[in-house]
Short mmCIF file of the C-alpha atoms (twelve columns), coordinates in Angstrom:
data_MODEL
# 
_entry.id   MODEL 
# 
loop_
_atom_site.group_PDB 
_atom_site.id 
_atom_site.type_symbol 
_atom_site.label_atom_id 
_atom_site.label_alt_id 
_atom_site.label_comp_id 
_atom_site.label_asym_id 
_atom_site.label_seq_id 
_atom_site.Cartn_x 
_atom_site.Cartn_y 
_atom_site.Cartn_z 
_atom_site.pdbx_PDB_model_num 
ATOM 1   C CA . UNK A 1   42.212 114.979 76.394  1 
ATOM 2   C CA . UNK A 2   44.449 118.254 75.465  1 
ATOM 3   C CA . UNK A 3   42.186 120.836 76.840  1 
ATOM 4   C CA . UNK A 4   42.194 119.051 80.307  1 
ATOM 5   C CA . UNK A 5   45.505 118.107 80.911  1 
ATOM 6   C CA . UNK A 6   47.031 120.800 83.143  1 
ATOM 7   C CA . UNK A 7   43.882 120.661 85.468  1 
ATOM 8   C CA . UNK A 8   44.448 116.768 85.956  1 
ATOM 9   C CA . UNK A 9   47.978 117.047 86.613  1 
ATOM 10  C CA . UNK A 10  47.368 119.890 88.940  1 
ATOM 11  C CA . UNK A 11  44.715 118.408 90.843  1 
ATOM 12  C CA . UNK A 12  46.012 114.988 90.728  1 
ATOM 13  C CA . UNK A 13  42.893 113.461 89.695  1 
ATOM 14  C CA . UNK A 14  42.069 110.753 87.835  1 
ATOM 15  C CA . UNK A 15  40.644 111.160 84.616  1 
ATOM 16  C CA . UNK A 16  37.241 110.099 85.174  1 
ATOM 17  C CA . UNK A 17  35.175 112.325 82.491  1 
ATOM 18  C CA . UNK A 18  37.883 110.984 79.786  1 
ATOM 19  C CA . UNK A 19  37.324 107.421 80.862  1 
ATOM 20  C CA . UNK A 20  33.783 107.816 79.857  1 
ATOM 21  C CA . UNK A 21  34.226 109.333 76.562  1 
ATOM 22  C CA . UNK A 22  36.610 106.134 75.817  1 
ATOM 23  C CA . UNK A 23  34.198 103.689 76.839  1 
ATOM 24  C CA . UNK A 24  31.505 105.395 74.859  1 
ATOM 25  C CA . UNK A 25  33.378 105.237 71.640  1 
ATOM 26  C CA . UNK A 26  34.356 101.561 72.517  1 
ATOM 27  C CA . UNK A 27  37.699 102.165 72.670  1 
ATOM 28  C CA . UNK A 28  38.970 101.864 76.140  1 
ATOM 29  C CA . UNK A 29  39.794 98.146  76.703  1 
ATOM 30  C CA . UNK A 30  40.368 98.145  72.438  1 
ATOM 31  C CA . UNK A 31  43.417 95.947  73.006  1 
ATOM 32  C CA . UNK A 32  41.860 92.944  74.417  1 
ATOM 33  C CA . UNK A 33  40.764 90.461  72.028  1 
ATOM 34  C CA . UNK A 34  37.528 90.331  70.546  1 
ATOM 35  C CA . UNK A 35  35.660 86.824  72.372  1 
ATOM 36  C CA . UNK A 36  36.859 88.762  75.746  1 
ATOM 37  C CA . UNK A 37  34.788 91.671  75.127  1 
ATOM 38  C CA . UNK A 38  38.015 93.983  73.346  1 
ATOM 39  C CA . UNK A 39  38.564 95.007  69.951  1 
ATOM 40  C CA . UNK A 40  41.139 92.510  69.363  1 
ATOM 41  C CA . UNK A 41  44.329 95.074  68.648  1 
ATOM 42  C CA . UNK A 42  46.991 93.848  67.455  1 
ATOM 43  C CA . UNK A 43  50.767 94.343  69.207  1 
ATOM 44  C CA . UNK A 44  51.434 97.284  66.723  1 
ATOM 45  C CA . UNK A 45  47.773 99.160  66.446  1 
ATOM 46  C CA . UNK A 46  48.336 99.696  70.324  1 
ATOM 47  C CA . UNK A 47  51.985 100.890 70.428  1 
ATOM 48  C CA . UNK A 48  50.609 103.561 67.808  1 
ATOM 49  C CA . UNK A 49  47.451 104.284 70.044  1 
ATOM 50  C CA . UNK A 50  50.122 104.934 72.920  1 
ATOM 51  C CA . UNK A 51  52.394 106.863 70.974  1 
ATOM 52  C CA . UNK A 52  49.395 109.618 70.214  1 
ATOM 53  C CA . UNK A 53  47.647 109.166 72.974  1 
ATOM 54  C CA . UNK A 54  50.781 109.862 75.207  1 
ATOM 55  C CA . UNK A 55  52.082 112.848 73.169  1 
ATOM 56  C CA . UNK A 56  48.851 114.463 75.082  1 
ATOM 57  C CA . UNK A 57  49.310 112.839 78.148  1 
ATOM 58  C CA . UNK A 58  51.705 109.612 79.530  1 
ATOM 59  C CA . UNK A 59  49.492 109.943 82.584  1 
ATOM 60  C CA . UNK A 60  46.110 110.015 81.559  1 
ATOM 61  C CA . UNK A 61  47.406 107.353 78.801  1 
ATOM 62  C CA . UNK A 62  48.829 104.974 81.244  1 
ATOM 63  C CA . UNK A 63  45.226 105.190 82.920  1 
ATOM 64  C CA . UNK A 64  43.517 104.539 79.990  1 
ATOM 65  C CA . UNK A 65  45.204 101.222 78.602  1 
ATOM 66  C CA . UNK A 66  46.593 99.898  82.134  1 
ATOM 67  C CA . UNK A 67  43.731 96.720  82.236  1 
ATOM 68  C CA . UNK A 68  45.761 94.798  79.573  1 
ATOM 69  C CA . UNK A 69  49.245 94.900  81.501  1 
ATOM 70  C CA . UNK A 70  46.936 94.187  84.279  1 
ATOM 71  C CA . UNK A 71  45.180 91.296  82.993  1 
ATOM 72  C CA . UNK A 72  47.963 90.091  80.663  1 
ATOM 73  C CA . UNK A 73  48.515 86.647  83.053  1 
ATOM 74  C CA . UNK A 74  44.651 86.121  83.184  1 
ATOM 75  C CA . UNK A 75  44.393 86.334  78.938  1 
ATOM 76  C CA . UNK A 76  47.487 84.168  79.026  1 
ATOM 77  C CA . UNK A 77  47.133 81.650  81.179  1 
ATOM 78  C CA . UNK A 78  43.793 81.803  82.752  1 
ATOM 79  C CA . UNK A 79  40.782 78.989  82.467  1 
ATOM 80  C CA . UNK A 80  37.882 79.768  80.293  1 
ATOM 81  C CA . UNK A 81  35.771 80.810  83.820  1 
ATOM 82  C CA . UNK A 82  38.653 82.976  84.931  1 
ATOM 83  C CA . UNK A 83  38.364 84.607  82.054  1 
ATOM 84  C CA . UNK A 84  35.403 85.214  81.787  1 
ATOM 85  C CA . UNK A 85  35.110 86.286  85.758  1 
ATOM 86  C CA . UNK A 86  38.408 88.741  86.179  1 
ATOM 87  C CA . UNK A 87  38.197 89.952  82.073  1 
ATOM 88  C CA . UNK A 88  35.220 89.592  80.230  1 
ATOM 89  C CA . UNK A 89  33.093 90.537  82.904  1 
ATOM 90  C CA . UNK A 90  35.102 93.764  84.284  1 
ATOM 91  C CA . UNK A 91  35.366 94.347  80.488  1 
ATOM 92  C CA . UNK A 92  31.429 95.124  80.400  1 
ATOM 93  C CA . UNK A 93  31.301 96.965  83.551  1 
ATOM 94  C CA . UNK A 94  33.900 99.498  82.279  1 
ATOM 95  C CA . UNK A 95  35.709 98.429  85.812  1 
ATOM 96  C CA . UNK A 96  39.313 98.693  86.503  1 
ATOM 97  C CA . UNK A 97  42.114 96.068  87.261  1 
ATOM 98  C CA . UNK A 98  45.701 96.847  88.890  1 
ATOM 99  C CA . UNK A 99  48.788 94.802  89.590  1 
ATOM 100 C CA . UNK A 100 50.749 93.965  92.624  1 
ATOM 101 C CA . UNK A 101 54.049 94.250  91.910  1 
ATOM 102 C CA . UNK A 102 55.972 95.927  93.269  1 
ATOM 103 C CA . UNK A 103 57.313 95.526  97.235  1 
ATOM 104 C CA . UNK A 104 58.667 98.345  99.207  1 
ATOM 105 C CA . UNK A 105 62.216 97.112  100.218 1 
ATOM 106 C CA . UNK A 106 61.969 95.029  96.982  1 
ATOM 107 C CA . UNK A 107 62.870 97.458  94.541  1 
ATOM 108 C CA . UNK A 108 63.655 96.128  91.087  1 
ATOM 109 C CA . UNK A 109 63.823 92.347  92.000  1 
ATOM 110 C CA . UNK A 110 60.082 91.204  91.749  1 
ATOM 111 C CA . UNK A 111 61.131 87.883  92.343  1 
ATOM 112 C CA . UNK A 112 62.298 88.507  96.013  1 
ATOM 113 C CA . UNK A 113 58.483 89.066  96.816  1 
ATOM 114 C CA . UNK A 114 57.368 88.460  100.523 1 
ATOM 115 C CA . UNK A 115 53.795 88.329  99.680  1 
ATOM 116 C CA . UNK A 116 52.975 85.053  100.897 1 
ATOM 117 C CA . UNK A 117 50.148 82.570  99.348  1 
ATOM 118 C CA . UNK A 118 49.546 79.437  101.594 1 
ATOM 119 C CA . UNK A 119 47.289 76.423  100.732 1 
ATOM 120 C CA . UNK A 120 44.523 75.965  103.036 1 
ATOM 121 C CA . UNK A 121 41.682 73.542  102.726 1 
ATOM 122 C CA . UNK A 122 39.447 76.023  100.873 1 
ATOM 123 C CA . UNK A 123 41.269 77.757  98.693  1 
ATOM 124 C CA . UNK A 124 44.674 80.245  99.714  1 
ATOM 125 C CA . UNK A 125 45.287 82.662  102.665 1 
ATOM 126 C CA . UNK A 126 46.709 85.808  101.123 1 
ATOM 127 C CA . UNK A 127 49.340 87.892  103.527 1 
ATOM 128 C CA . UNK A 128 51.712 90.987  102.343 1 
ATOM 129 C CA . UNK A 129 51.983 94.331  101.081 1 
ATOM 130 C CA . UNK A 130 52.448 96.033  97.505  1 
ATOM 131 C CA . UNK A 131 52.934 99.690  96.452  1 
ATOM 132 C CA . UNK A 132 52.841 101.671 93.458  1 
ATOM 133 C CA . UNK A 133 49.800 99.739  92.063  1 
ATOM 134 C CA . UNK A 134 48.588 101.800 88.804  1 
ATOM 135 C CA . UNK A 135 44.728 102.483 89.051  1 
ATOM 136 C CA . UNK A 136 44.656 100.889 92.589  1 
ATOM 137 C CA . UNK A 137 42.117 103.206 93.774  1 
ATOM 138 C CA . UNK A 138 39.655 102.764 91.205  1 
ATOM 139 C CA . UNK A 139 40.469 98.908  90.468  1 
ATOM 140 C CA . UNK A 140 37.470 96.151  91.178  1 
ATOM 141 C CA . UNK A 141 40.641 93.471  91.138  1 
ATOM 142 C CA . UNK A 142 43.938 93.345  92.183  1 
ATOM 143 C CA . UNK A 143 46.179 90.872  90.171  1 
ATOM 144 C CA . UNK A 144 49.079 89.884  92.785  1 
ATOM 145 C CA . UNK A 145 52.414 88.217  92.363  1 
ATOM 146 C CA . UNK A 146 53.411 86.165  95.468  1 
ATOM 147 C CA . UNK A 147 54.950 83.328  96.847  1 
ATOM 148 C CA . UNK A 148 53.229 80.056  96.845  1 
ATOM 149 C CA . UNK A 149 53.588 77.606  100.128 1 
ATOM 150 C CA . UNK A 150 51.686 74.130  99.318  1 
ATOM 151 C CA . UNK A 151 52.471 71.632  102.378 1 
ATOM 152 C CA . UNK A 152 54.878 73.945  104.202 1 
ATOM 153 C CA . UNK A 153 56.783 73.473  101.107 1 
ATOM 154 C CA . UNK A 154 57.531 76.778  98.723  1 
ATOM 155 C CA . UNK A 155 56.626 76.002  95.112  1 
ATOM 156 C CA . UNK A 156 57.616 79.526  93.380  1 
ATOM 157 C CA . UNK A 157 56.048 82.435  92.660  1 
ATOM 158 C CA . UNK A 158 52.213 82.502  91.579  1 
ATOM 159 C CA . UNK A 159 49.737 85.128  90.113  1 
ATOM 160 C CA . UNK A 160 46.179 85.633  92.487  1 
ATOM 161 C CA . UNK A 161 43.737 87.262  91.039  1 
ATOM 162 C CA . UNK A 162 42.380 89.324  94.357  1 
ATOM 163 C CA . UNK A 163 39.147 90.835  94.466  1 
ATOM 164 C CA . UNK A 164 38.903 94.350  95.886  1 
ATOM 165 C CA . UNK A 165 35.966 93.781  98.013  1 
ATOM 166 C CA . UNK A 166 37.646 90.701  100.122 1 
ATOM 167 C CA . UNK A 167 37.785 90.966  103.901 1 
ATOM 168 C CA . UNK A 168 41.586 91.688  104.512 1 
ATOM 169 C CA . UNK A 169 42.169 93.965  101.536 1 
ATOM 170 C CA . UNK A 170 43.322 97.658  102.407 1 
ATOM 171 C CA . UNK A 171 43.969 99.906  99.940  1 
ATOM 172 C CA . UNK A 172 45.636 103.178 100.842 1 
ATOM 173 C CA . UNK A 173 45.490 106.998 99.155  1 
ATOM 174 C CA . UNK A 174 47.403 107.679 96.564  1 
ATOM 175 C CA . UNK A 175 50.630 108.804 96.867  1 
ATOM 176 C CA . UNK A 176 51.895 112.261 95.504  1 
ATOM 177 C CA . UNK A 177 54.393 111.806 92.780  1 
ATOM 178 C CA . UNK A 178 56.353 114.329 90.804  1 
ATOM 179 C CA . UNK A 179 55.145 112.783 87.335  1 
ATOM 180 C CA . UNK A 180 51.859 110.845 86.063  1 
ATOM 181 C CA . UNK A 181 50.344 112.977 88.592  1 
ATOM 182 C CA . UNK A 182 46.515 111.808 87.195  1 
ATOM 183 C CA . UNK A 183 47.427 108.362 87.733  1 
ATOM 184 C CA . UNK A 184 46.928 106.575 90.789  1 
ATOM 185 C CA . UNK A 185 49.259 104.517 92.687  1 
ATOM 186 C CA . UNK A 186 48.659 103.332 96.136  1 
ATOM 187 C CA . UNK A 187 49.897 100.710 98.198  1 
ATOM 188 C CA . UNK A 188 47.877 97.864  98.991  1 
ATOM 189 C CA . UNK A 189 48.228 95.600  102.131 1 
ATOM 190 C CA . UNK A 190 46.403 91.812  102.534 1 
ATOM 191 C CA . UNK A 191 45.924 90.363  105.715 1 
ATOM 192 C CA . UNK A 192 44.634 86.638  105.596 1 
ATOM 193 C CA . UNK A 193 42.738 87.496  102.612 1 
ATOM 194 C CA . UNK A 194 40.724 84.270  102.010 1 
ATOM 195 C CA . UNK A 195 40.821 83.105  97.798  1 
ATOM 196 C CA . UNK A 196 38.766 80.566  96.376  1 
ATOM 197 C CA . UNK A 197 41.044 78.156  93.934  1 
ATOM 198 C CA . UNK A 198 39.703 80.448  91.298  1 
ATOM 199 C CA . UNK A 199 41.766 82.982  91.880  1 
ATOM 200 C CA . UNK A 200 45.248 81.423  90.869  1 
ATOM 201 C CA . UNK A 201 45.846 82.097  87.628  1 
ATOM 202 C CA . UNK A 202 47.593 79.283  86.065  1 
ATOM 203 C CA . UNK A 203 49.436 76.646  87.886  1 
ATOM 204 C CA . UNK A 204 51.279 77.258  91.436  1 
ATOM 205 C CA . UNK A 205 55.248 78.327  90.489  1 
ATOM 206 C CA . UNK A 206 53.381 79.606  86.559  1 
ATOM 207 C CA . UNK A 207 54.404 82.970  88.142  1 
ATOM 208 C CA . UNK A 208 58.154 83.981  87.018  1 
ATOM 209 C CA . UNK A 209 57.070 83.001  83.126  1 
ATOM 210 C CA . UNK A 210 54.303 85.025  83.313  1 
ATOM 211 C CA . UNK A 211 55.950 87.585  85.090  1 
ATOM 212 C CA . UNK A 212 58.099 87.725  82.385  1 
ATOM 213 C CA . UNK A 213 55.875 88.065  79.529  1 
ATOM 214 C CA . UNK A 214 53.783 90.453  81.154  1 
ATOM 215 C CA . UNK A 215 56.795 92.972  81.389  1 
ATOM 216 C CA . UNK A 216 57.707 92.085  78.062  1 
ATOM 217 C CA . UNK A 217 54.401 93.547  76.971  1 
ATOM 218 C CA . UNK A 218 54.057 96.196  79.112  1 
ATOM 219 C CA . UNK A 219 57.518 97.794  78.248  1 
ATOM 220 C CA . UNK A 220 56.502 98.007  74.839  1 
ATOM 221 C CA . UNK A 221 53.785 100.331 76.273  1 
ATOM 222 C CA . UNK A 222 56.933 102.863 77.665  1 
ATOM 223 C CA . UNK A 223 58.859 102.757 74.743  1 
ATOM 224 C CA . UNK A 224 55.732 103.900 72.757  1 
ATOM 225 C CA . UNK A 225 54.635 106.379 75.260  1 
ATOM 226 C CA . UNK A 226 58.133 107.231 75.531  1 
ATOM 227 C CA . UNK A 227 58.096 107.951 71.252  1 
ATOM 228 C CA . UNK A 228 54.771 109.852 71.829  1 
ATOM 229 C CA . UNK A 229 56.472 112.247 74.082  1 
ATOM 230 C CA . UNK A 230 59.668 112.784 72.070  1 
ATOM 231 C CA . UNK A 231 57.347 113.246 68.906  1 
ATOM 232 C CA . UNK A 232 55.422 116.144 70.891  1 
ATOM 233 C CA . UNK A 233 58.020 117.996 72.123  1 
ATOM 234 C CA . UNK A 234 59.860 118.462 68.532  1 
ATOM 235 C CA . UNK A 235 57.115 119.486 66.330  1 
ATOM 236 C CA . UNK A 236 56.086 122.054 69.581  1 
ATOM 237 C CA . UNK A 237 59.920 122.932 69.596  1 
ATOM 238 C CA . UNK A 238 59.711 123.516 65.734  1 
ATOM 239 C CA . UNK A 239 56.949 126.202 66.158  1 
ATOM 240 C CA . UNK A 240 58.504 127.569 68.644  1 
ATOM 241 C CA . UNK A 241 62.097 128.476 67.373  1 
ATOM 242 C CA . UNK A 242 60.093 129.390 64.352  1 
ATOM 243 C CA . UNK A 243 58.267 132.124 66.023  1 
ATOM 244 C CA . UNK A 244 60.862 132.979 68.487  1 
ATOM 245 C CA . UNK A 245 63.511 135.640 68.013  1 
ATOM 246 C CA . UNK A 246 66.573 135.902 70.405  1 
ATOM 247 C CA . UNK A 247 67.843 139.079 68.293  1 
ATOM 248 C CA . UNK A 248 65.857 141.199 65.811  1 
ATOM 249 C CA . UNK A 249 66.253 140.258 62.729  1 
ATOM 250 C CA . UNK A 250 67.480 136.315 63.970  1 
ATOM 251 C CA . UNK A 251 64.787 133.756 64.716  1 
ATOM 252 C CA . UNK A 252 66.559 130.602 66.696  1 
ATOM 253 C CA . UNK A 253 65.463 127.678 63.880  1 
ATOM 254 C CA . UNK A 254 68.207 130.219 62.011  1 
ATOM 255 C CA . UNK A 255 70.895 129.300 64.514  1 
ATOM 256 C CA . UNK A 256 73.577 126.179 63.803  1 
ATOM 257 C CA . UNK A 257 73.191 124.838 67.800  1 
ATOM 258 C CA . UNK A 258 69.439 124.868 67.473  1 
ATOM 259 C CA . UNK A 259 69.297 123.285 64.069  1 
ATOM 260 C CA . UNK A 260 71.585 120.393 65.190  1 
ATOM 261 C CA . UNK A 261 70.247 119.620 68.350  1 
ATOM 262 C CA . UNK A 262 66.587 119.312 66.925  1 
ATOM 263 C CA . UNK A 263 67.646 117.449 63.844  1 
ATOM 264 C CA . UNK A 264 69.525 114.872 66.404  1 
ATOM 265 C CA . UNK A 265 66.964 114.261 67.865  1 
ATOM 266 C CA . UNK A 266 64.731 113.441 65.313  1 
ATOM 267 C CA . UNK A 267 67.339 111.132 63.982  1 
ATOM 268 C CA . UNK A 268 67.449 109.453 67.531  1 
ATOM 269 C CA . UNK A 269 63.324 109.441 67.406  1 
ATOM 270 C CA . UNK A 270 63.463 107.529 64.339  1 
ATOM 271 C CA . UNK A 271 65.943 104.584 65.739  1 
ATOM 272 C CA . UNK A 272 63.259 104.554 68.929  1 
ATOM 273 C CA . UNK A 273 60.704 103.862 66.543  1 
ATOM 274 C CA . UNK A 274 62.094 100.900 64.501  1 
ATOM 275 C CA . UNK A 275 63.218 99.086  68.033  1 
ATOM 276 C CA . UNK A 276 59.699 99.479  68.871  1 
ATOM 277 C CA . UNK A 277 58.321 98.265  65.559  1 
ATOM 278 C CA . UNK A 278 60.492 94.849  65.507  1 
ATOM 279 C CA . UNK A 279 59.456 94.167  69.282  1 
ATOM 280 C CA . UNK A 280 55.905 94.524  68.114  1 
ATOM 281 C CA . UNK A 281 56.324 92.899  64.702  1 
ATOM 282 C CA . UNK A 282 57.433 89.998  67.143  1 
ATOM 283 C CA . UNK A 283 54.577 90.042  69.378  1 
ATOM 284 C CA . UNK A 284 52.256 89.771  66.773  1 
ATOM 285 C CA . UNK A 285 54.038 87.242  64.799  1 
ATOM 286 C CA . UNK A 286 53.902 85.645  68.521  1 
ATOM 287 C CA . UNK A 287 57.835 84.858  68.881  1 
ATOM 288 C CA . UNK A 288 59.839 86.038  71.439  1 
ATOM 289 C CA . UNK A 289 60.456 89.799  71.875  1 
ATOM 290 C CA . UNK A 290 61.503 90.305  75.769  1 
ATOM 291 C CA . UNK A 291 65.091 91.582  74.817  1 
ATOM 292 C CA . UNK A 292 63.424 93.645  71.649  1 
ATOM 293 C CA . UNK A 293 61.255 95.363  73.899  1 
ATOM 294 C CA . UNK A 294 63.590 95.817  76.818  1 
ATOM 295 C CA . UNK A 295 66.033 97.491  74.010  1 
ATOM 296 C CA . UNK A 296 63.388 99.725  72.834  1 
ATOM 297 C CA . UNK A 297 61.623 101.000 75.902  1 
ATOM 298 C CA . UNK A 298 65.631 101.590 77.218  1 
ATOM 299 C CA . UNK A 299 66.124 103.738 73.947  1 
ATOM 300 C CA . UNK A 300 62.943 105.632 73.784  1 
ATOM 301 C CA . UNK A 301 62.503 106.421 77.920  1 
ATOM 302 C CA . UNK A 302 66.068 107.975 77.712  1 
ATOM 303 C CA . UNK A 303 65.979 109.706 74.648  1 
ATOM 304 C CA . UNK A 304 62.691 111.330 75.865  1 
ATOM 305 C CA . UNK A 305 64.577 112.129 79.367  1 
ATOM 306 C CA . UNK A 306 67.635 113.781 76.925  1 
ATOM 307 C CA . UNK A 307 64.724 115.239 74.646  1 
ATOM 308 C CA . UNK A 308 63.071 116.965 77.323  1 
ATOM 309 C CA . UNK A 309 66.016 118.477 78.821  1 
ATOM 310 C CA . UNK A 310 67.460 119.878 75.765  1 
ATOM 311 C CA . UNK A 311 64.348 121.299 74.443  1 
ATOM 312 C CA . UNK A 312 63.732 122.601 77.822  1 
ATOM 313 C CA . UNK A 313 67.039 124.527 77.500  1 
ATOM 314 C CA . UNK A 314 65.543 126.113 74.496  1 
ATOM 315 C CA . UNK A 315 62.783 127.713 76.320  1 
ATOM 316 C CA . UNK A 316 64.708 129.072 78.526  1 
ATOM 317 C CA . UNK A 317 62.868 130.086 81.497  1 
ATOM 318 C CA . UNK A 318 59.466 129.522 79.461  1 
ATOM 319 C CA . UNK A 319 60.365 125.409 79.812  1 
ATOM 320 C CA . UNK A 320 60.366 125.694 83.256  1 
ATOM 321 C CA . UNK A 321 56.906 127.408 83.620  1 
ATOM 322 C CA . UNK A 322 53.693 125.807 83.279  1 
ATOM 323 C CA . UNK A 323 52.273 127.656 79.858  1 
ATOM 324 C CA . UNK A 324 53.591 125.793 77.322  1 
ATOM 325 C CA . UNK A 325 53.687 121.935 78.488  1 
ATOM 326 C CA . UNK A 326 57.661 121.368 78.813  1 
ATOM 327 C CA . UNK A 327 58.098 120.721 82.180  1 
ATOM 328 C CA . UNK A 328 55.224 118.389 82.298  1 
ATOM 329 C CA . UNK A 329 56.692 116.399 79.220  1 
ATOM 330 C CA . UNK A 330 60.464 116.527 81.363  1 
ATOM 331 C CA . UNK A 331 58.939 114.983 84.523  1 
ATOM 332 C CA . UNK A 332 56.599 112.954 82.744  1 
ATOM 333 C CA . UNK A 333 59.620 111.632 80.413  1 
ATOM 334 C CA . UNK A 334 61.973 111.184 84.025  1 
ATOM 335 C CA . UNK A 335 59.343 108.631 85.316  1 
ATOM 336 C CA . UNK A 336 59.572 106.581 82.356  1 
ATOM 337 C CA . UNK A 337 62.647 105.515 83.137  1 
ATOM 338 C CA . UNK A 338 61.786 104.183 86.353  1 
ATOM 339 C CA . UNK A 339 58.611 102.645 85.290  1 
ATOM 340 C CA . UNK A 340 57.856 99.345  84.202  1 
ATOM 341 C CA . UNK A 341 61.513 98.625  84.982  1 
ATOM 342 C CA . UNK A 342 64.262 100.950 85.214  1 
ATOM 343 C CA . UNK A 343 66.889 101.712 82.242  1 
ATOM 344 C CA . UNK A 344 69.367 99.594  84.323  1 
ATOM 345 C CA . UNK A 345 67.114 96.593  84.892  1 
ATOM 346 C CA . UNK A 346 66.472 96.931  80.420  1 
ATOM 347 C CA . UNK A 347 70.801 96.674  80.244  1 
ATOM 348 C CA . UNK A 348 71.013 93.808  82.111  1 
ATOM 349 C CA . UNK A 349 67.865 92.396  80.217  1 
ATOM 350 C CA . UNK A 350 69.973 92.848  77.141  1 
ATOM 351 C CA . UNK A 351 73.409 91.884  77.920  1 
ATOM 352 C CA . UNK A 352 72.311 88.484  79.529  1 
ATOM 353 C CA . UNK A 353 70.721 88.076  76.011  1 
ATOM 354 C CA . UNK A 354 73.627 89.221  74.426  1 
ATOM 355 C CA . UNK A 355 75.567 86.756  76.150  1 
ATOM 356 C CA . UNK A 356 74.022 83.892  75.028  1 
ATOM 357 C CA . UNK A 357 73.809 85.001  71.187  1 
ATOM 358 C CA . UNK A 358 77.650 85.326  71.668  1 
ATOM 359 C CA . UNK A 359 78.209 82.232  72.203  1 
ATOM 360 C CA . UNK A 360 75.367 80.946  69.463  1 
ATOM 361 C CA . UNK A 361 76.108 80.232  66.080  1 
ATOM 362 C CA . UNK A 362 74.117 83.267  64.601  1 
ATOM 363 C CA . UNK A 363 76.443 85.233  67.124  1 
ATOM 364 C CA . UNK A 364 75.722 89.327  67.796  1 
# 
């Protein structure tokens, strides 16, 4: 990945020669498990395989391992034949799912989502509009949250598992985005897209608990790429105030400011990594770990947003040119925060859990 990652980001492109080389060495749907066609990964193994993998590159990263957020609702809640049609199967092909999410006046509240699913005789009729997709252009299948009408009655949100191909689907260019530059994210619009009963995953109104657990399991995915970008920037920092001299005889690991602000940081790096080891410890124990993972992608997205902009002060004018990474690492980092639920949606996460263990008998 290393020796490509300025000409990605530059040309906005996605990744497709890296792809390859993943799928060759069996490792680019690793985190599925094994009787779906994966190499059965456990909660942990793929935080770590983020946290490298991202200290290269969040973008091409977030390419690379965005089927399992995709497909999360299918592995948890889907029928042996869904399973088999929207995972194993895309699994073999090397093919490409993305979610629908995110609404354009919607902002942060998935749950206000005007994407419509109404009963018909044969199946659903599909009608709405998502944006921001991750690897929408490339995906074979579109995993959409929307509202579910059964005899002009609503019955909650539901998860539709929407093939790319179906009459109605429109997918639109990518959009051009400051950060994650290599990773695609287009809007997509349905209009009375016809689905088969296959295609709802789980029961009508399963949506909001999926919903849940999927972000729960894709925010441990930031805080680790979040970790992998903190990581890289310190030990390239350390090299660098080790070679660089600001006065003669004085090289700047010798200064007090320097020394402090790169040892905080580390310290900081350190507390990212043990939230994100107890929400994955959780996972794979398979207990509860929304507000663990919400705490740790909150601490590691805005310590790598911090990280980034002191190191970049250390560069000086070098962190805002392209040569040495920096500025890549401080956009890349800024998205983070945004992604996969912003730091404010993670607080409110928290303090509603807070709340409760307040008033428990464990207490805070």
């Amino acid at each position: 990945m290393a020796p490509h990652v300025r000409r990605y980001d530059e040309e906005r492109a996605f990744p497709v020669a890296i792809h390859e080389r993943a799928a060759a060495e069996g490792i680019l749907n690793a985190a599925f498990p094994e009787e779906l066609g994966g190499a059965g990964l456990s909660y942990t193994e793929f935080g770590q395989v983020i946290g490298e993998l991202s200290a290269v590159c969040p973008g091409m990263t977030w390419t690379l391992v965005f089927n399992r957020g995709a497909l999360h609702p299918v592995v948890a809640a889907g029928t042996p034949e869904q399973k088999e049609l929207f995972v194993t199967r895309l699994l073999k092909d090397n093919g490409y799912a993305a979610l629908g999410l995110t609404e354009p006046e919607n902002g942060s509240n998935l749950l206000a989502a005007t994407t419509r699913a109404v009963r018909t005789d044969s199946g659903w009729l599909l009608n709405g509009g998502k944006c921001m997709s991750g690897n929408g252009t490339v995906a074979d299948v579109f995993v959409v949250l929307a509202n579910t009408v059964m005899d002009n009655r609503k019955r909650g949100l539901s998860f539709f598992a929407v093939p790319r191909d179906a009459p109605g689907v429109t997918v639109s260019e990518d959009i051009e985005k400051a950060a994650f530059r290599c990773l695609p994210t287009p809007s997509v619009t349905f209009r009375d897209v016809a689905l088969e009963p296959i295609s709802l995953i789980g029961r009508p109104g399963d949506g909001e608990m999926l919903l849940n657990e999927l972000l729960a399991t894709i925010r441990i995915g930031g805080a680790a790429c979040g970790t992998g970008i903190v990581a890289a920037m310190l030990k390239d920092a350390l090299t660098w105030v080790g070679e660089r001299r600001v006065y003669p005889d004085d090289r700047m690991d010798t200064l007090s400011h320097v020394q402090l602000t790169l040892g905080r940081l580390y310290v900081e790096l350190c507390a990212s990594r043990k939230l994100l080891d107890e929400a994955t410890a959780l996972a794979d124990q398979g207990l509860p770990f929304g507000k663990e993972s919400s705490m740790a992608k909150y601490h590691a997205t805005e310590l790598a947003v911090r990280a980034s902009n002191e190191i970049l002060q250390l560069y000086g004018w070098r962190g805002i040119a392209a040569d040495h990474g920096v500025e890549k690492r401080w956009r890349d980092a800024r998205a983070l925060t945004i992604f996969e639920g912003s730091s404010e949606i993670q607080l409110l996460n928290v303090f509603r859990e807070m709340r409760r263990m307040a008033t428990s008998e464990g207490g805070l």
